[in-house]
N, C-alpha and C positions, 0 to 999 in steps of 0.2 A: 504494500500500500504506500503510497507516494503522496507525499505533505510539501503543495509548493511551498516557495522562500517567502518569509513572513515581508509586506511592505516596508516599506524605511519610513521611520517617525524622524520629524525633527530632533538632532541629536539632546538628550537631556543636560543638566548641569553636570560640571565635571566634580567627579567626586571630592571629597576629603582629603587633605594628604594625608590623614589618619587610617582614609580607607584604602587607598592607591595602595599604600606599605604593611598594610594590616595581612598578611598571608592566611591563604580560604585554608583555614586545618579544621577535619573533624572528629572531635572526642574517638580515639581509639583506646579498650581497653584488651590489652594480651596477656591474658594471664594462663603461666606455664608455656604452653605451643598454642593455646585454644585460642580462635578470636572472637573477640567480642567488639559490637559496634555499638554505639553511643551517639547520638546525634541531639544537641539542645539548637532549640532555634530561640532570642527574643526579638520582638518587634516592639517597637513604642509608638505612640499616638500621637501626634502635635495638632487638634482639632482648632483651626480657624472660623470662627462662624461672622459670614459676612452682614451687614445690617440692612436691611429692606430702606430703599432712599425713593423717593419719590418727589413731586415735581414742584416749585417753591409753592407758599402758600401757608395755609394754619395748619396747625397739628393735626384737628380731624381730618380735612383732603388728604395729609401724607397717611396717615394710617388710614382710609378708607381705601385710597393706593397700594398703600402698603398689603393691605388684606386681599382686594379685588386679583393683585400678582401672586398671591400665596395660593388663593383657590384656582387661577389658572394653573401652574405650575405642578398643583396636586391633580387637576384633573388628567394634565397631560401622564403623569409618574405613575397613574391607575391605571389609564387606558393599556398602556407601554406592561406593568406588568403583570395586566392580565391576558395580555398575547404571550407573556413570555412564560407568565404557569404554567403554559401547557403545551409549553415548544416541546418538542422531541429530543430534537439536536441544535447545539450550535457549534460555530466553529470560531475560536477567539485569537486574532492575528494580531502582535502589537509586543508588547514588554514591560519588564516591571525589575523593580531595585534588589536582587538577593540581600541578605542578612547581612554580609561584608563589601556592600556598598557598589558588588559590580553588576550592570547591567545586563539582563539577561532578556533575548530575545524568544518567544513562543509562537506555535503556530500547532494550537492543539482542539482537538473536539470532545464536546462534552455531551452526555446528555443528561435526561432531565432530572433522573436524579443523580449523575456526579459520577459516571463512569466517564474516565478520561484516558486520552490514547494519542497522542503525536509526540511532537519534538521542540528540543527545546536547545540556543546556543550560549554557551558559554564559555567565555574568553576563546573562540573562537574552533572552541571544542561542541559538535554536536551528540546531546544522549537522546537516547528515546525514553518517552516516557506512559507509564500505563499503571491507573488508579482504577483498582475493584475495591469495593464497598471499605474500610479499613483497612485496605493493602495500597501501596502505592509502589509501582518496582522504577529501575532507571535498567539502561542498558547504555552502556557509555566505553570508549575505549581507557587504557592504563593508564595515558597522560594527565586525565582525572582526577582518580584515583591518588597518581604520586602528587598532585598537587592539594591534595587531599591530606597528604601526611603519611600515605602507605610506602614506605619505601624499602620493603624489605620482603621482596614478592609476594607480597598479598594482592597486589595490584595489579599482578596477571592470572591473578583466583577470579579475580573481579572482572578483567579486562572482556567486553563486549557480550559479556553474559546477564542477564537480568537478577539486579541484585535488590531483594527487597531495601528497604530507606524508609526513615522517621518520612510520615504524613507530611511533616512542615519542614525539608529540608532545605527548600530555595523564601524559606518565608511565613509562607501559607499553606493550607490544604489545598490543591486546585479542586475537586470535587465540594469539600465543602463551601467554596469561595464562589465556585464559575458555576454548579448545576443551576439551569435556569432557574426553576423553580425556588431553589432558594437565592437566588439574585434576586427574585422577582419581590420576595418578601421582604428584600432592605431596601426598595423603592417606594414601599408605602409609609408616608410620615404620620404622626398620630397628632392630633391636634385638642390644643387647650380647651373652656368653656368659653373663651374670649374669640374664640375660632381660627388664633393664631395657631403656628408649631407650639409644641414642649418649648418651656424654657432650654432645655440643651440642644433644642433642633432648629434649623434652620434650613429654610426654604424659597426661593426665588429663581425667576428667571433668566436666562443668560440671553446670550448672541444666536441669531441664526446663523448658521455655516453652512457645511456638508460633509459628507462620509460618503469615499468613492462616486463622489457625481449625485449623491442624493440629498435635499435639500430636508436641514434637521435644527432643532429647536435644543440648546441646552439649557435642560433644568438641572439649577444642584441642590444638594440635600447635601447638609453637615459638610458640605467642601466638597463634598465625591459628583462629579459631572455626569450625569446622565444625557446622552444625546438621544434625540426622541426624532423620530421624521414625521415629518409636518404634514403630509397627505397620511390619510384613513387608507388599511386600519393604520393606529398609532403604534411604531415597532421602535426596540432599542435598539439603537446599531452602536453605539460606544457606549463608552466606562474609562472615565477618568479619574485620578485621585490629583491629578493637578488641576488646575482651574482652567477653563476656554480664556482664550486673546480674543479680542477683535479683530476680525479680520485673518484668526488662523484655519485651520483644517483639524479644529477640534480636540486637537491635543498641544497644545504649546504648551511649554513648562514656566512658571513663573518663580516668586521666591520665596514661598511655604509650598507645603505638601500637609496632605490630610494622615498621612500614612507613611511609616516604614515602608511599606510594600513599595509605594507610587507604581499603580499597577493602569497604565494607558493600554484599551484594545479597542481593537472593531469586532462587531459581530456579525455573523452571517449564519443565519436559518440554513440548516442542511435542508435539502432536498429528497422525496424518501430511496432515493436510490445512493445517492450520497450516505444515509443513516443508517440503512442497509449495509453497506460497503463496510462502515465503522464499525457493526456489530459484529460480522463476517469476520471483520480482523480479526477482533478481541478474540474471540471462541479460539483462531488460531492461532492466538500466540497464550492462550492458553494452555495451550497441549506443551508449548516449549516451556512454560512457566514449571514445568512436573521438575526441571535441571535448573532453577534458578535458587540463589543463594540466599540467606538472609542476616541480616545484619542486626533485628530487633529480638528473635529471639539470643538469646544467649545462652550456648551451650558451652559448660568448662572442663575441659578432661584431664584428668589428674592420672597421669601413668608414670612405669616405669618400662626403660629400653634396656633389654638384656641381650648380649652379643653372643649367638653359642651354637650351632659347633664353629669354627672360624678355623680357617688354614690359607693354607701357600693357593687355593683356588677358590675362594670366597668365603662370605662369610652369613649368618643368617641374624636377621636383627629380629627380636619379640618382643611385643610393645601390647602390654598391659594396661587396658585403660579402664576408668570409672568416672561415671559422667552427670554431673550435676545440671538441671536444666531450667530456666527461668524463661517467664512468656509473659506478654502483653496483650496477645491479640487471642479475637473471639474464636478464632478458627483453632489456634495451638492452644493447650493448655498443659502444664505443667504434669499433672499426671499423663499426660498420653505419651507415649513414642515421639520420638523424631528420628530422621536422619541424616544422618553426618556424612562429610567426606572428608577423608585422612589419606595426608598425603606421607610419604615416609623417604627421605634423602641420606646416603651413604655419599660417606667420603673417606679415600685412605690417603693419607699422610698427607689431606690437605686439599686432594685431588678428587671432583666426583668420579663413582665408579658407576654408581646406579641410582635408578630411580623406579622405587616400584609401579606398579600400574596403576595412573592417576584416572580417576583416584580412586581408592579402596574405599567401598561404601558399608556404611554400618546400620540398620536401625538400634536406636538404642533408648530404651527408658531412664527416667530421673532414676539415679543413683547406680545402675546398670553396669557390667563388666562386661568388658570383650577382649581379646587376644587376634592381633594382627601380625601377622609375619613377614618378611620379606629377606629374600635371598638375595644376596650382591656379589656378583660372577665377577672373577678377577685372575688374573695369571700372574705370581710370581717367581722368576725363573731361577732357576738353581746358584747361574752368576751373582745375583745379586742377595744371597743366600750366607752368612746368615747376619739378619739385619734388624731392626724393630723395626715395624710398621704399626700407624693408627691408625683404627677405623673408629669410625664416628658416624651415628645415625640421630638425626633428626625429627621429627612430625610435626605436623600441624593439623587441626584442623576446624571445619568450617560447615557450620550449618545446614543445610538446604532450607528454603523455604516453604515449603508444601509437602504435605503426604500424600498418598491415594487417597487416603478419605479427604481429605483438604480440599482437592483438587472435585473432588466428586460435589463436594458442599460448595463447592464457590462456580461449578458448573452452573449448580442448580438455581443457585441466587441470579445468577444471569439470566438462565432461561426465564425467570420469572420475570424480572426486569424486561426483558425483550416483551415478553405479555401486554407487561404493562404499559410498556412505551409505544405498544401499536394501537392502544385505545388512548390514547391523548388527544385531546381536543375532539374527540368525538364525544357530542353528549346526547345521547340515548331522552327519547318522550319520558320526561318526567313529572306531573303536577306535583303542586304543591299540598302539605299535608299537615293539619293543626295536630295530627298525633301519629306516632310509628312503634312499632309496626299497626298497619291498617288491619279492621276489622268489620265488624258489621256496627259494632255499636263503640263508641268512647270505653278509652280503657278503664277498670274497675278500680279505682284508689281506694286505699285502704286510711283509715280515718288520718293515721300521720301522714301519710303522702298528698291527701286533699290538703291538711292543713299546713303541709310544704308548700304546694303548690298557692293557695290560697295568700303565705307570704308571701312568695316571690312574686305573683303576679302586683301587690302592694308596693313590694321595693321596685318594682319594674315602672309602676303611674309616678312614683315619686322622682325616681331618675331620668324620664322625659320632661316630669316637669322642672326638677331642678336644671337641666341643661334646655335651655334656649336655644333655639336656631336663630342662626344670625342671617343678614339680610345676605345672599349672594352664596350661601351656604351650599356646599351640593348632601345631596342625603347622605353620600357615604361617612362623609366629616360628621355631619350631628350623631349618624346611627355609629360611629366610632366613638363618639366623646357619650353617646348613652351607654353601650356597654363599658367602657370604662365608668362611670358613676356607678352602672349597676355594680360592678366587682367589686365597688369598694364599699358600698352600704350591706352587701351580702357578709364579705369580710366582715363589718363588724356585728353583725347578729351574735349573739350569748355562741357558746362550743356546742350547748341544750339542743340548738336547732338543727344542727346535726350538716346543715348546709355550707358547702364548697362552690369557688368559683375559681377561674380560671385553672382546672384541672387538665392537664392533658394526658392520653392513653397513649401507648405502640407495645405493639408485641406481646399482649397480656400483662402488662407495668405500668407505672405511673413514666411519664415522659419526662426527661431533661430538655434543656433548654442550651441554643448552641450561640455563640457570640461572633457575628464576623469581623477580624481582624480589618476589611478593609473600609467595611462601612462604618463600624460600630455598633450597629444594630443585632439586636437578639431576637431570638425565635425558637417557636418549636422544631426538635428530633425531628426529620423526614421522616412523615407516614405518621405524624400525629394528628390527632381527634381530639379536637378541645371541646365538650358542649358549654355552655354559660357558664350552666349550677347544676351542679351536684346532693344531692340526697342518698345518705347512707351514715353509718356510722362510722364509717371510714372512706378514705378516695376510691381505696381499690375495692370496697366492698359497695359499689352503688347502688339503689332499689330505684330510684327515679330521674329522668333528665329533663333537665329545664331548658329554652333554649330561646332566647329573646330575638322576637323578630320585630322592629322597625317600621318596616315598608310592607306591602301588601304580597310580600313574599313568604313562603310558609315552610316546614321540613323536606327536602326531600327525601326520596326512597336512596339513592344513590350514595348521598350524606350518611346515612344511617346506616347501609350497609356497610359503610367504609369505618363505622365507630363501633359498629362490633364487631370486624376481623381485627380490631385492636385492644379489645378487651377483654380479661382474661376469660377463657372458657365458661366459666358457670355464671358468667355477667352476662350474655347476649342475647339475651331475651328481655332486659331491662327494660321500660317503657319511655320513649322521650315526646315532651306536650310540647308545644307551642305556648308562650309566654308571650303577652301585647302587651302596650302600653294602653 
């Protein structure tokens, strides 16, 4: 598969001489022959928020100004990311600042939820790169590597083979950063009772420009530039973390940055033949991923090398090992097997003779022994007889990545993802529904759930009417600053009442919540279900869902289906109502 050469952006400022001479090393730990890889990334935030100015006059005109460009700006950021919820693919061509200050160029595709697969240059070395769900691998040559801090061949272990890597090696997660879907959700701003941004957000208008020939509108939020095109429907075609110029092509750099990252792209909507192509890949560099290395678990092998029988025509090395094993990821786990490659080098009197056959693969459990052999063929001839000679043997060794079952489990995750990504943006005849699941009559409450319900429908009349719409208002902004009142008058009800709000579900668990480094914006785990309010004695134990609509819009079937594949088993039958103002 072939990734043209990413465009040329105007070149960025010139680094630091802090960061010019700062050498890219990354945490290696070797202990005994075993390796162990380490990688910390930090990034820090220098958030600019610029002031809404508007045109001379009294205070009310500029803030009447003021506000008229914030509700333009939010409508454009809505329209923008709800095309891009439910992109499939994209493909993000542009560059952004590594950890140590050097410039790295990308030209990678994503989709929607954060499978990524292209390439990526750095200091004028190119790796490939390929993110499955919590895995992220590179494929890069030696040069790398030694620049890396490997210099004592581990660096041809690694050289042009897929080596797992820390998620935020260059920075960021690219899957949690670029999948559309969650791009989409750090373009929506939330807005005060005044109908401004949050005090720590900031919202306005920028410059019309263009992105490759197409005429586009930047809106920024918190400093980060969203470029929007200007003809229906509304798409995002860039992402900047530097500010728009006048009169540039969308990415000029000025003299703050919203981000470590300063992460400037174009975007381009794959085609389904194009997203086709990207899945195709994946699946096959899959099958090569079964010989990829890994660097995050850490395997430690404590042996000893015994030389025996040995003579005037070689000698045989046995190397005893017992192997301690530490993991991070959902796929490996400490109790399970892994396997290893060990390599084994003989040297006499200084000189290699051999090298057993690389590499000798082990599986091996936490705490595990094995016994590896290797014979080292050699002539010494009668003339130079009789003399001391030393032999010396060595090992090393290094991870794999993936088991069979791994590799069977991370199939599977795909294939479901592909699923899922062929019903994107299709949305199936759905009405709307004051109660789910549907039946012949209103579901049956039982006297505390009436009388849940019965609050929340009270805190629901109170929080439209404590939040006013403001004149120019669009619904979305009122019906966001209502659910926020309602979550906070729910919040303070007695513990007595047994009511939760903003709950989120995934996977049969209560959901975390992820923070993007380059927006600053938080949100829900991918494949969360958040309802309003919650009734139960606990999150994870629910009996009722409450779920405040707004507009004349009401549950859907689809909605609901999607909130009990994520909750746990004996929850999905739970009943969720309709709550009005």
């Amino acid at each position: 598969m072939s990734f043209p050469t990413p465009p040329q952006f105007p070149p960025p400022p010139p680094p630091s001489p802090q960061a010019q001479t700062r050498p890219r090393r990354l945490g290696l730990l070797f202990g005994g022959l075993a390796l162990a890889f380490l990688l910390i990334c930090v990034t820090s935030a220098l958030i600019m928020v610029p002031r809404f100015t508007g045109k001379p006059g009294d205070k009310e005109e500029r803030a009447t100004e003021a506000q008229a460009a914030a509700n333009t700006a939010d409508q454009e950021l809505r329209q923008a990311a709800e095309q891009l919820l439910t992109t499939p693919a994209v493909r993000y061509r542009g560059s952004f600042t590594g950890p140590d200050g050097d410039r790295i160029s990308m030209d990678v595709q994503v989709t929607n939820e954060g499978t990524v697969r292209g390439k990526l240059t750095i200091g004028g070395q190119t790796a490939e790169i390929l993110d499955l769900s919590d895995r992220t691998f590179l494929q890069v040559g030696a040069a790398f590597w030694r620049e890396a801090g490997l210099t004592d061949g581990r660096e041809n272990a690694f050289a042009n083979r897929w080596v797992r890597v820390a998620g935020d090696l260059f920075g960021f997660d690219f899957g949690d950063v670029l999948a559309p879907a969650l791009l989409a959700t750090g373009m929506v701003p939330s807005i005060e009772e005044d109908g401004y941004p949050q005090q720590d957000e900031s919202l306005e208008l920028g410059v019309v420009t263009s992105v490759d020939g197409v005429e586009a509108r930047a809106v920024i939020l918190n400093g980060v530039t969203y470029l929007i095109s200007t003809i229906e429907p509304k798409q995002l075609l860039g992402v900047s973390t530097a500010r728009v110029a006048d009169g540039g092509n969308g990415f000029q750099t000025i003299a703050h940055r919203v981000s470590a990252v300063e992460l400037r792209a174009k975007l381009q909507v794959l085609t389904d033949d194009q997203r086709q192509l990207l899945f195709d890949e994946v699946q096959r560099q899959m099958g090569v991923l079964a010989r990829s290395l890994d660097s995050i678990v850490q395997v430690s092998l404590t042996g000893k090398v015994t030389l025996s029988p040995c003579n005037t025509s070689g000698c045989t090395a046995n190397l005893n090992l017992r192997s301690r094993v530490t993991s991070a990821s959902k796929y490996v786990t400490v109790g399970k097997q892994v396997t290893v490659e060990v390599s084994i080098t003989m040297t006499l009197s200084g000189k290699p003779v051999h090298t057993c056959p690389q590499p000798q693969i082990l599986t091996m459990k936490p705490k595990d022994t094995a016994t590896i052999k290797c014979r080292a063929s050699y002539y010494i001839p009668p003339s130079r007889r009789p003399k001391t000679y030393q032999v010396y043997a060595a090992y090393t060794a290094i991870a794999r990545a993936i088991t069979t079952a791994d590799a069977k489990k991370m199939a599977a995750d795909l294939a479901d993802e592909i699923k899922r990504n062929g019903a994107l943006g299709v949305k199936p005849a759905d009405k709307p529904h004051e109660y789910l699941p549907t039946g012949a009559n209103p579901p049956t409450l039982n006297t505390r759930q009436q009388q849940a319900k019965t609050r929340v429908e009270q805190l629901a009349k109170q929080a439209c009417k404590d939040v006013q719409r403001w004149p120019g208002e669009s619904p979305q902004h009122w019906g966001d600053r209502v659910h926020k009142r309602l979550a906070e008058l729910v919040g303070a009800e007695p513990a007595s009442a047994n009511l939760f709000a903003e709950v989120g579900y995934r996977g049969g668990r209560l959901a975390g919540k992820w923070k993007n480094p380059v927006t600053g914006r938080e949100g829900w785990e991918k494949g969360t279900k958040a309802p309003d309010v919650v009734l139960g004695v606990d999150e994870v134990e629910p009996e009722l869902f409450l779920d405040l609509k707004t507009g004349a819009k009401g549950l859907e079937t689809k909605w609901y289906g999607d909130l009990q594949n994520q909750l746990p088993a004996r929850y999905r039958d739970v009943v969720a109502i309709t709550v009005r103002c």
